[in-house]
N, C-alpha and C positions, 0 to 999 in steps of 0.2 A: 611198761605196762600202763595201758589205757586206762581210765576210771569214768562209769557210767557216770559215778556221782559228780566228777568234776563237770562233766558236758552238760548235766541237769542244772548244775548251779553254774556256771557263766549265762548258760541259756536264760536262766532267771533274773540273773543279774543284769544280764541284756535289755528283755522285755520289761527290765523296771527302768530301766536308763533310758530306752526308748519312750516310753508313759510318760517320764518326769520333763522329757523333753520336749515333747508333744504339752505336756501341761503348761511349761513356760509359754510356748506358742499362742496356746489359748488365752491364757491370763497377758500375754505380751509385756512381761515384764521380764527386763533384764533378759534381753533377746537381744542377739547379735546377729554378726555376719554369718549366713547366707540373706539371712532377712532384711536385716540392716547393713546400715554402712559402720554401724560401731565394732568392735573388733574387742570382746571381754572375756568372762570366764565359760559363757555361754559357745561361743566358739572355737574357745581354747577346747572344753571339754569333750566337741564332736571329733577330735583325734580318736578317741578311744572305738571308733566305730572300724576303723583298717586295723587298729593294734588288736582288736578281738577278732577278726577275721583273721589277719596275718598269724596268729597267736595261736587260732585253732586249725590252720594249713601246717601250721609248723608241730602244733603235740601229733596232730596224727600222722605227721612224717616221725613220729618219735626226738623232733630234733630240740624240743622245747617239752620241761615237765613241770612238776605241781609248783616248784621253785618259782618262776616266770608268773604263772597264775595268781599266788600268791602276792608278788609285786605287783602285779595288774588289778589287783583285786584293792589291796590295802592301800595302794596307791590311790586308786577313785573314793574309799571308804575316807582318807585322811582329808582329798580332793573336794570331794563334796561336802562332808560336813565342815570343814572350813566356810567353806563360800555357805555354808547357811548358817552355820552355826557357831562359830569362831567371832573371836573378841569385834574383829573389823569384819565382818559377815557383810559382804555386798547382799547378799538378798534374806535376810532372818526370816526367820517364821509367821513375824507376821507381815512380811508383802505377801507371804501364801496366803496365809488366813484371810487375810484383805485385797486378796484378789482376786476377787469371785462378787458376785452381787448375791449371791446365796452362801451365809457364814457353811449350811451341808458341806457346799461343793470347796470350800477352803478346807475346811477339817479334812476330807478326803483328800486332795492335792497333798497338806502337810503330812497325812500318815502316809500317803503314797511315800510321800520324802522319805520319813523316817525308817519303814521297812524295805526302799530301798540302801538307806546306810548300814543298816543292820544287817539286811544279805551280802554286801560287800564284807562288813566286817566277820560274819561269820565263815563266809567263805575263805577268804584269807588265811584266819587261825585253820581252817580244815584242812586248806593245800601245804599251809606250813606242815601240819603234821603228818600227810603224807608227803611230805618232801622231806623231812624227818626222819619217818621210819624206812623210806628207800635209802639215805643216806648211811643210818643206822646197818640195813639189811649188807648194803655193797663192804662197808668196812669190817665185819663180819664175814663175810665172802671171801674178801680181801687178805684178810689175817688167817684163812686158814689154808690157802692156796700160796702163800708167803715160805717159802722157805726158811728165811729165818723163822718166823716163829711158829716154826714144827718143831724144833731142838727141843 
């Protein structure tokens, strides 16, 4: 079973991923390859652009569910604030804040950030939990179509 809600929130999650990306671009910091010849977490993290296309060819073949999502989700959630916010944080909060010539336009950049980690991580707990109760639902299905435990 498909979920409107799951395709609204990767689609969010998307368009925030593509902003934050677009806003390194801007700020040019901690840009990588295709831009550059350096090779970092900035180019590492443009994989994520075929694994959500490939991701969403695959749930609407039914062949991939919330389970998958979930990893993809909590995986960029753990990913990203790592690289911003973690002990060894290649790019902290304040190369955002300070990279802009207008403190506005850094505070925006940094809550860009932040409520992108926050939709990943919300999204994540939401596909776990339907991943969850399908699990729950099939074993349930499961156990009463069991022969044995009809006796």
């Amino acid at each position: 079973m498909q979920s409107v809600i799951l395709y609204r929130l990767t689609y969010l999650a998307t368009a925030l991923s593509l902003a934050h990306h677009v806003d390194h671009v801007i700020r040019h910091n901690a840009v990588g390859w295709p831009l550059t010849g350096e090779f970092n977490a900035f180019t590492m993290s443009l994989i994520i652009y075929p694994i959500i296309i490939t991701g969403l060819l695959l749930y609407r073949a039914g062949r991939v569910g919330p389970g998958f999502w979930a990893l993809v989700s909590g995986g960029g959630a753990i990913f990203v604030g790592a690289i911003h916010f973690g002990p060894s944080a290649a790019e902290p909060p304040a190369k955002i804040l300070d990279g802009y010539d207008s403190p506005i336009l850094g505070w925006l950049a940094f809550a860009l950030l932040a409520t992108f980690v926050t939709v990943l991580a919300i999204t994540s707990l939401y596909e776990t939990r339907v991943w969850w109760q399908q699990r729950q639902a099939r074993r349930v299905v499961g156990s009463t179509t069991d022969p044995q435990m009809r006796r």
